[in-house]
N, C-alpha and C positions, 0 to 999 in steps of 0.2 A: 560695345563699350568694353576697353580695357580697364582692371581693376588690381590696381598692387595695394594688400594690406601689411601694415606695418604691425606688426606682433612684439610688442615689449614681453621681456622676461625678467621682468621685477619692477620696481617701485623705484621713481627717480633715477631711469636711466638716459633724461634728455627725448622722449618719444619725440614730441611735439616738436624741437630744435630739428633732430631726423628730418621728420615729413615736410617741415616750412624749407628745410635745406635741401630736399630732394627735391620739391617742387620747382627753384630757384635752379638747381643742377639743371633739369629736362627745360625750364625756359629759357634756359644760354642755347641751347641744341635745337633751341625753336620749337619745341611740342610743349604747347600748354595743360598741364595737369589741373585738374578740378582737384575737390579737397572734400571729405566727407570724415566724421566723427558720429557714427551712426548713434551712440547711446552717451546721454550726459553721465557726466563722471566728477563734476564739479558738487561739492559740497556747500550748493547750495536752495534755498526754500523758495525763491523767487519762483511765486507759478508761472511767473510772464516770461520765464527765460528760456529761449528755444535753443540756443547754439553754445558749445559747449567753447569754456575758454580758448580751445583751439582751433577753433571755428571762426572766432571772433577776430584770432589773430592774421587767421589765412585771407580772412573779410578785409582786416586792412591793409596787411601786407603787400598784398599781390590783386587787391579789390575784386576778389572773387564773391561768387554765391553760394555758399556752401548748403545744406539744405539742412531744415530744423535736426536738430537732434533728437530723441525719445529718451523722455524723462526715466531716472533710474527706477522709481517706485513701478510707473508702468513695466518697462523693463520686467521685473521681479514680479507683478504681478502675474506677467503674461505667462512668466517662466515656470513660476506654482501651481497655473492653471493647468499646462502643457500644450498654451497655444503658444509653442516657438516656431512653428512655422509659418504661421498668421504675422507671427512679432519681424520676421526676414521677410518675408509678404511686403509688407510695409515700410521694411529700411529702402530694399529693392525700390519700390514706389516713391518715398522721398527722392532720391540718390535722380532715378532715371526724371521726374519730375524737376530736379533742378539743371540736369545736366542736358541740353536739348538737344545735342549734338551725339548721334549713336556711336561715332567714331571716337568717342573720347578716350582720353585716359583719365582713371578717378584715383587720386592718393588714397585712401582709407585708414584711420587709424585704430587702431584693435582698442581693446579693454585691457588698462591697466591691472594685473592683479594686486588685491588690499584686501585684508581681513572683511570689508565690507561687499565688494567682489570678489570671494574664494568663487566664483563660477564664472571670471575672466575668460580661461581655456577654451570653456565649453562652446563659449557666445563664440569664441574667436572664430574657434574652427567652424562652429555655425554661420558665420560670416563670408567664409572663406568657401567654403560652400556652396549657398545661394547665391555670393558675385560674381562664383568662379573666380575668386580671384587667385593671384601670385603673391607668393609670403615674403615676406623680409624681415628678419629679427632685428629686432634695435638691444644692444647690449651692453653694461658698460665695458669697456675694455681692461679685465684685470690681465694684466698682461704678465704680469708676476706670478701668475695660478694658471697654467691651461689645462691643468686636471679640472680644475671647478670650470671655468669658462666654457671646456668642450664640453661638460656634462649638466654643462645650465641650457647653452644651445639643442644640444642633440636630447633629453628632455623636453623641452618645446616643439621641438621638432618631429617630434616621435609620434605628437598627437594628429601633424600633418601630411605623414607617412614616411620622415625621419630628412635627412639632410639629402639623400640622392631622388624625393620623390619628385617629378614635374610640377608640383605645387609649389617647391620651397626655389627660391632664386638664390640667398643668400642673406649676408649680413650687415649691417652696421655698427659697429664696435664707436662706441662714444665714450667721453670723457679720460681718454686715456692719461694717466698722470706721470706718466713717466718717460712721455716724449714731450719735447720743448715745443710749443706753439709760440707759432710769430703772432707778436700783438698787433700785428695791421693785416694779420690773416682777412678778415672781415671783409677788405679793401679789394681782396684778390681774386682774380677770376673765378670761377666755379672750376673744381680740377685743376687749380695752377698749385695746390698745395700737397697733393695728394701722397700721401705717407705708406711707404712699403714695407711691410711687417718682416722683422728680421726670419732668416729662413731657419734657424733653430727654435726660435718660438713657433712655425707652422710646423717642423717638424716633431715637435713637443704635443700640438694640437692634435696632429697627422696619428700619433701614437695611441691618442684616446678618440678622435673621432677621422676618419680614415678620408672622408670626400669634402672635409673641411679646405676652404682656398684649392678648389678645383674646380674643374669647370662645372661642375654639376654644384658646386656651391663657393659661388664668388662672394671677395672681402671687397664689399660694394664701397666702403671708407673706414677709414679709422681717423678719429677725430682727439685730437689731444684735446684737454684738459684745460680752460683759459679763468684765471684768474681776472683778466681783464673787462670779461664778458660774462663773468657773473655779480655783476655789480648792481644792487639795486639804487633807486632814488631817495633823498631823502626821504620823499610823502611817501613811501612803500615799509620806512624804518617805522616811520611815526602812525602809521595804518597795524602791524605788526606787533609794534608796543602799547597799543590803545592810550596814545597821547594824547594829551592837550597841547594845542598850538597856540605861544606867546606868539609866536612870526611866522608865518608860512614862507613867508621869503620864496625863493626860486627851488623850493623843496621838489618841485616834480620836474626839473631841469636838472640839480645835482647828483650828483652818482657820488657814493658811499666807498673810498678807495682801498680805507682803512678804518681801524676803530682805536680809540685812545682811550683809557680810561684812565683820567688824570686828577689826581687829588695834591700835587705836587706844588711848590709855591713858583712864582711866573717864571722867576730865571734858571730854572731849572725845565721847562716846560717846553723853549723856546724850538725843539725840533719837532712840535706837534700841529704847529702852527702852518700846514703845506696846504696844495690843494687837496679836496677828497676826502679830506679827516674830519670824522664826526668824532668829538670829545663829549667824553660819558663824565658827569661832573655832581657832585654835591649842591645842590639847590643853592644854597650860602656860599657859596666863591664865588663873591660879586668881584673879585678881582683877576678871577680868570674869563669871567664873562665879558670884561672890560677889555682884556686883552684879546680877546678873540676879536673883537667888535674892532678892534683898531688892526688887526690881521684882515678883516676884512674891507677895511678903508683902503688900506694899502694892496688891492686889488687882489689878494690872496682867497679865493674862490673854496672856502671851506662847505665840506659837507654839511656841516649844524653843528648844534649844540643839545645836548640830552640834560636838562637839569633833573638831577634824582631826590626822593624824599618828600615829594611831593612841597616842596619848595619854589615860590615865585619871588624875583627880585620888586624891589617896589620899587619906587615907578620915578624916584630922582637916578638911581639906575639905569631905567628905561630911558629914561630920557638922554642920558650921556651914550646910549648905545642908538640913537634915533640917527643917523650917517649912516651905519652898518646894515639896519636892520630896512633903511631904503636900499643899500647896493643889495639889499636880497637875502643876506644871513638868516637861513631858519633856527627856529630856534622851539624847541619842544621841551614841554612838561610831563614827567611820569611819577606816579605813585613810588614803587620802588626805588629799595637803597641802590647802590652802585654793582655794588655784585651782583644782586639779583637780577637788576637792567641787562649786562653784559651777557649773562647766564641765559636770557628771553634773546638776545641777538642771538646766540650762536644756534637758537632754536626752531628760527625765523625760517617759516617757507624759501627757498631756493626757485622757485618756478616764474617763469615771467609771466607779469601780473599784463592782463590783456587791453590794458589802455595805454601798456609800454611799450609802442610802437617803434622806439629810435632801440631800444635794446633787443627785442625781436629782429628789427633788421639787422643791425648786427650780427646777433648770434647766426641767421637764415643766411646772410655771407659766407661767415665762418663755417658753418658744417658745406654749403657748398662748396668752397674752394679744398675740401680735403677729401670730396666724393668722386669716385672713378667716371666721370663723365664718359671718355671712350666706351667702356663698357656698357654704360647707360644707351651711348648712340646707337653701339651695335644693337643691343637687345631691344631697346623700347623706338630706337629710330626707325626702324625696318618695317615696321607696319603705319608709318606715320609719313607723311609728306611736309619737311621742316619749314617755318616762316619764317621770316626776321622779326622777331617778338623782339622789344626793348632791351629784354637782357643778353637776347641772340645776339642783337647791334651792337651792345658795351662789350662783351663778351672778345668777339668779331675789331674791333677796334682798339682793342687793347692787347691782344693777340698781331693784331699789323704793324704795330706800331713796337711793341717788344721785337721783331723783326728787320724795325729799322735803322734802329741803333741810333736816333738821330741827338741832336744836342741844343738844345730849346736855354734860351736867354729868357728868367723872368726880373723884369725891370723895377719889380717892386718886393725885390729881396729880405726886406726886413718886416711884410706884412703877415699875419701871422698864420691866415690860411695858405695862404701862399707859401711859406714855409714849411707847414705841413705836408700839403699836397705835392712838395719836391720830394720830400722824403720820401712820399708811397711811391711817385715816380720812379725816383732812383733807386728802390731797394726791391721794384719788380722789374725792372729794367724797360721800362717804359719811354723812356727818353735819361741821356743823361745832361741834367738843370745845372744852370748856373744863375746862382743867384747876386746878384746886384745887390752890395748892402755892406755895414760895418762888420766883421766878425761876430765878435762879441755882444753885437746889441742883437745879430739871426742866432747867436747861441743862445744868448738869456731869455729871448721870447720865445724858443723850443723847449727850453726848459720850464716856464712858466704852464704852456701847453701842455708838457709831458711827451716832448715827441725828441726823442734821439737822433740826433742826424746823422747820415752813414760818412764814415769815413774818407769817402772818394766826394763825395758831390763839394761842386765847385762853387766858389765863393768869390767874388771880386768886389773889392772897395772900392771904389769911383776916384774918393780923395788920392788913394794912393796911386794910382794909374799914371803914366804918362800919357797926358793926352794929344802930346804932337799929332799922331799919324790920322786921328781921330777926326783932327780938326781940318788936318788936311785933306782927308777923304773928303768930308763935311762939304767942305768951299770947292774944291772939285767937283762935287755932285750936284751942289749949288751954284753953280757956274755964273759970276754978274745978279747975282741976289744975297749972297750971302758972305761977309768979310773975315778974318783971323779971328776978330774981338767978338764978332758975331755969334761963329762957331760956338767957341770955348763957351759965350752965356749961355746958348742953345745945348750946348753937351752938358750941363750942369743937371739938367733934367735926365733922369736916368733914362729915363722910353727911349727918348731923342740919341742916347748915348747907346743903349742895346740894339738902336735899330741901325745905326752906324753899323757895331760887330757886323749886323746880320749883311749889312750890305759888304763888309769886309772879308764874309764867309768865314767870319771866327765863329759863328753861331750858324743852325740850318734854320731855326725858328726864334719867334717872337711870343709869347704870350704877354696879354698884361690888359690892366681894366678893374681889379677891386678895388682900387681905390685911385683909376685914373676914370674920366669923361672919357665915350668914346670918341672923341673930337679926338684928347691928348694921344692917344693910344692909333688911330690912324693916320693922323697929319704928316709925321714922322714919315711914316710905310708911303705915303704920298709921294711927297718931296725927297726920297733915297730910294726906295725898293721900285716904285712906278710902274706901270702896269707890265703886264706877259704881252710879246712882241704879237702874238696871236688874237690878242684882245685891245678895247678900246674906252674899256673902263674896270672899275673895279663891282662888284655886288658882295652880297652875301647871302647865306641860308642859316635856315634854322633846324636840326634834325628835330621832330617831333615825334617824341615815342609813347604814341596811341597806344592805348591797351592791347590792341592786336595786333598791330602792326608798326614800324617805323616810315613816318612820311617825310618830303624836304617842304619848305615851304622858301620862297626866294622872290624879291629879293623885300627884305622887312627891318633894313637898316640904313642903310644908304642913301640909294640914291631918290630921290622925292618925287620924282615925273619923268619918268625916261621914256623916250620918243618908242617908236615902233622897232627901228631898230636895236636901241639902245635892247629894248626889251625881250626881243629874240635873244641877243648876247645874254643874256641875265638867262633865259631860258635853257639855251646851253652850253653854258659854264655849271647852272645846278644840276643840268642830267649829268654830263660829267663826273661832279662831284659826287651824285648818288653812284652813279656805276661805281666809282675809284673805293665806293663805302656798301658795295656788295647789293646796293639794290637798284633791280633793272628796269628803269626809268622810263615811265610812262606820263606824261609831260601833259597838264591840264593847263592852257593858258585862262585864266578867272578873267570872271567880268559879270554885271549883274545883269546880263542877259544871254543863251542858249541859242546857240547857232545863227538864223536868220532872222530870231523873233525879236530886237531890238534895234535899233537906230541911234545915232550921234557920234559926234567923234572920239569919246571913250573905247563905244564898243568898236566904231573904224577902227581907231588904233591895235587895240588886241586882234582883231580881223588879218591886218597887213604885218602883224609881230610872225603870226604864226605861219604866215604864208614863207616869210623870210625865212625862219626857221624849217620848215618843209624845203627849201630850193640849198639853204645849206647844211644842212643836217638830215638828207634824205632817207638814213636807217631810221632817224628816230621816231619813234612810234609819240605822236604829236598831234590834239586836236585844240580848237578854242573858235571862237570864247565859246568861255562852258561858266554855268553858274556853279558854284561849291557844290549843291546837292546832288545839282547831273554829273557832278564832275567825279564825288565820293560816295554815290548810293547807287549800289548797283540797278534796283526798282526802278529808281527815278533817270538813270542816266539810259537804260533802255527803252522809257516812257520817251524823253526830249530828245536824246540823240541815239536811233537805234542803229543808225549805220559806222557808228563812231569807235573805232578801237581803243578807245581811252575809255570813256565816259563809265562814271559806275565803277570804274576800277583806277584809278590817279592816284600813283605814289608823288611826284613830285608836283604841289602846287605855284604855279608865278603868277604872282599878281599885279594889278595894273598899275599900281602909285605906292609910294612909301605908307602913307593914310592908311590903305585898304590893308596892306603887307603888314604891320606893326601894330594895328589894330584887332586884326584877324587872332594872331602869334599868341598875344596877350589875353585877346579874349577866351580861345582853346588852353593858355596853359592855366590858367587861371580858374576859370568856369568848371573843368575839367579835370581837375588837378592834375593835368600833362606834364612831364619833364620835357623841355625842353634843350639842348643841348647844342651850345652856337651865341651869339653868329657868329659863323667861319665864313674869313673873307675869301673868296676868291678873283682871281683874275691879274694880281699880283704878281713877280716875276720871285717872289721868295714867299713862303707865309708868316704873316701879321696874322695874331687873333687875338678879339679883344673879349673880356668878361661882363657879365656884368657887376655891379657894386655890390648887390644881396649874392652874389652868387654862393656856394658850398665849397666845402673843400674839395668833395666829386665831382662837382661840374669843372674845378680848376682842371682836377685831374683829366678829365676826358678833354678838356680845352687843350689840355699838352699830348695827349694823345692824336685827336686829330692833326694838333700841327705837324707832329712827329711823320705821318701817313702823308699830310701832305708835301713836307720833304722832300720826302723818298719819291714822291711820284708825277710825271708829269703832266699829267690829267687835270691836279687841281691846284 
């Protein structure tokens, strides 16, 4: 077992951001890191609490196990006694107890020091110690001081046998405020952001500590400074203030952008009213409470309202604000006056609270994408044998596709994740989007959102088009099915009109589906695009990113009963697809019976699928029918098929019918809480891919990333 412990040198330098973001760094590279906080540090009384907020957070992050923490009193007691090394006895024991795997890698995170831990140090390097482990300072990055900076590091360091010992790796410089952070950092690869320290500032470093940013002591990242992502939620203000809740409204969905403290009368008031803003207000301005309330009718998505003085409106008030306070408007009561209130905000814990999973993730983005992953690969890869873990996959995918430079058409330009998720597209170079839609109406809903659109990404109006050439591709392609008059109603429909482009090669992709039917969103791709001259229909897959691994599963949209052969084709069109997506394709045909030991003409079928499959696809490594368990447990697929090169080990699942396919998908993403990611059609002669209706603004994103991959390549 490898052990890298993370040693803060001081109080609120982002530790926990670090280690959730380091973890996320080594799972893009395919090594999954376990997570350990050997001693609680949390202030609190709860006997029943075993895992320390950061424990909690790595639990739901990344759904790991992290193992109990030891209570600080124990801690202190053991350490008065001078049994510490009974007390490492036992971390040791937890640690190797949750982690079952001796080959692991385990994050560890030290002890903060605090006036209540002035013996942080001690434990640290007692830690470092007994895991054997390898140090990494988390620091904030004053970057303006590298007198204090080298001699806050080389100080800590000094207790682990100084910056060039084998025990110290290096650093992590957090929160730096003086270098600009991109607010869709979050969105970005791990290492796509990675920030180089000006070389007069390392020379400055170099001057007071000498093997600082050398190879014996690498700047593992430097992390800017984001306003954007230290945002708490309403319910975390009003937890914070020891409020009373008139409305809870969507308080633990709202994020806090800014703070207004507004005693002003309304028409003066009028630019406080945005999203994000929590307004700090006198209990008795029923008529800014009124005005908010109708700010938030008109879908303006306000952080709350603070009424101060311990002040409640009564209740003909309430009742005029009863529209507002169903669209969600929270609304909270405090004791103090207004200064006092504002005076307790600015005083408000900073740390993500551990039930805030959507800003954890974020932040675990963000510090990944500005960590030296290369570095990481070299050092922590080389005793490691890499998988395609989920984030390996995204990772891996969005990296092929910034490669491809391709230009993706989405047809539902003025939707508002759809909008979004062009942006992060275009401004990582992930595809460059054209959105379908009126100017003005995709500007004012970016705006609403809060998402700036980049200057280059392309825009086209429908109304204003000439749609001659459109129409005439159109009935060309429709040859004796479809008239002039036809067309033009048909092209009125964007889909129909972006899949024209696609077939005109004004576009290389298609995405589209949050707010079309998969019907509307392939018919189109039907009737223009028509299958690859190699193929004789079309299927799809679904990536499924298992906690360990990423599997395909195909086909679970489409088509409803496909013949034997149909079903080979399905079979390899998805090994395809998985090879073109870096996984090498071990092909389990399903069916609810294992080898010889069923009958009927279901299990015929997948019998004669695979045989087809084996006569034309002779490399690929192809067994069936295999039941799910033989097909994905190694135990069992040894037990039922032991001669079977698949069995027990199946990345790519095909299954017998749409039913089994669609049923399956939903029930693993679901039960499970699986991402899944798809369906991507293949077999087309262009790529169509469609979304679903709940989908995220991420799955958008990775939906135009695959298309981008599929593009470029002729495989899928």
């Amino acid at each position: 077992m490898q052990t890298i412990l993370l040693v803060p040198t001081g109080r609120s330098v982002g530790l926990t951001s670090a280690a959730l973001g380091l973890i996320k760094a080594l799972d893009s590279i395919g090594i999954q890191a376990n997570f350990s906080k050997p001693f609680l540090q949390d202030d609190s009384h709860d006997a029943q609490q075993t895992l320390d907020s950061s424990s909690e957070l790595a639990k739901q992050v990344f759904g790991l196990n992290p193992p109990d923490s030891i209570p600080r009193d124990r801690l202190e007691r053991m350490m008065n006694s001078g049994n510490t090394d009974d007390l490492m006895e036992e971390v040791v024991s937890n640690i190797q107890n949750a982690v079952a795997d001796t080959n692991s890698l385990v994050i560890c995170e030290g002890l903060v020091p605090t006036e209540e831990a002035n013996y942080a140090s001690q434990m640290n390097y007692a830690l470092a110690i007994a895991l054997d482990a390898k140090v990494i300072f988390v620091s904030v990055a004053d970057l303006d001081n590298p007198k204090q900076l080298a001699e806050k590091i080389d100080g800590y360091a000094r207790i682990f046998g100084g910056l060039s010992s084998e025990r110290t790796l290096g650093s992590i410089l957090m929160r730096a405020k003086n270098i600009t952070a991109d607010p869709d950092a979050h969105h970005i690869s791990p290492g796509e952001a990675k920030v180089t320290l000006d070389s007069s500032f390392i020379q400055a470093m170099q001057s007071h500590s000498p093997k600082f940013a050398t190879d014996a002591f690498h700047v593992i990242g430097v992390i800017p400074f984001s306003n954007s992502l230290s945002v708490p939620r309403t319910w975390d203000i009003g937890q914070g203030l020891h409020a009373n809740w008139l409305n809870e409204g969507a308080a633990k969905k709202r994020r806090v952008l800014n703070t207004s403290l507004t005693a002003r009368t309304i028409s003066r008031v009028g630019e406080v009213f945005s999203k994000g803003t929590l307004i700090v207000t006198p209990g008795d301005r029923d008529d800014l409470l009124l005005a908010s309330a109708m700010a938030a009718v008109n879908n303006i998505e306000m952080a709350g309202i603070v009424l101060t003085g311990d002040i409640v409106p009564n209740d003909t008030v309430f009742e005029l604000c009863q529209p507002a306070l169903k669209a969600g408007l929270p609304i909270m009561s405090v004791a103090t006056n207004s200064f006092e209130t504002v005076t307790n905000l600015t005083n408000l814990s900073n740390e993500i609270p551990k039930d805030d999973i959507e800003r954890a993730e974020a932040v675990t983005g963000f510090v990944a994408a500005h960590l030296d992953v290369d570095w990481l690969k070299n050092y922590v890869g080389r005793d490691y044998k890499p998988r395609l873990s989920p984030s390996a996959f995204r990772n891996q995918v969005v990296r092929k596709a910034q490669g491809a430079k391709m230009r993706v058409v989405l047809p539902e330009g003025e939707e508002p994740r759809t909008i979004e998720a062009a942006t992060i597209c275009q401004k990582r170079g992930i595809a460059k989007c054209v959105l379908l839609g009126n100017a003005d109406k995709i500007a004012e809903v970016a705006k609403d959102r809060g998402v700036t659109l980049p200057e280059d990404i392309e825009i086209i109006d429908p109304s204003q088009l000439n749609l001659d050439k459109y129409i005439k591709a159109f009935v060309e392609r429709r040859k004796g099915k479809a008239t002039e008059e036809q067309a033009a109603k048909e092209l009125e429909d964007t889909v129909v009109l972006g899949t024209t482009m696609l077939y005109l090669d004004e576009v290389d992709g298609l995405v589209s589906g949050a707010i079309h039917t998969t019907a509307n969103t392939v018919r189109p791709a039907f009737q223009l695009i028509k299958t690859a001259p190699q193929y004789s229909l079309v299927s799809s897959i679904f990536f499924m990113l298992l906690p360990e691994q990423v599997v395909v599963y195909g086909d679970c949209a489409i088509n409803p009963d496909p013949n034997a052969e149909q079903l080979a084709e399905i079979a390899i069109q998805s090994a395809a697809s998985a090879k073109a997506f870096g996984i090498e394709p071990k092909v389990a045909m399903i069916s609810y019976s294992t080898g010889a030991s069923g009958t009927g003409d279901d299990v015929e079928k997948v019998k004669q699928a695979t045989q087809v499959v084996r006569e034309r696809a002779p490399d690929l490594l192809v067994d069936g029918p295999l039941q799910y368990d033989a097909a994905s447990v190694l135990s069992v697929g040894k037990q039922k098929a032991p001669d079977s090169p698949v069995a027990g080990q199946a990345n790519v699942f095909i299954f017998p019918d749409l039913n089994t396919g669609n049923t399956t998908y939903k029930a693993v993403q679901r039960s499970a809480n699986v991402v899944s990611v798809g369906p991507m059609l293949q077999g087309l002669n262009k790529p169509v891919n469609d979304l679903s209706r709940g989908a995220l603004v991420d799955d958008i994103v990775y939906t135009i990333a695959l298309t981008a991959i599929q593009a470029s390549s002729s495989d899928v």
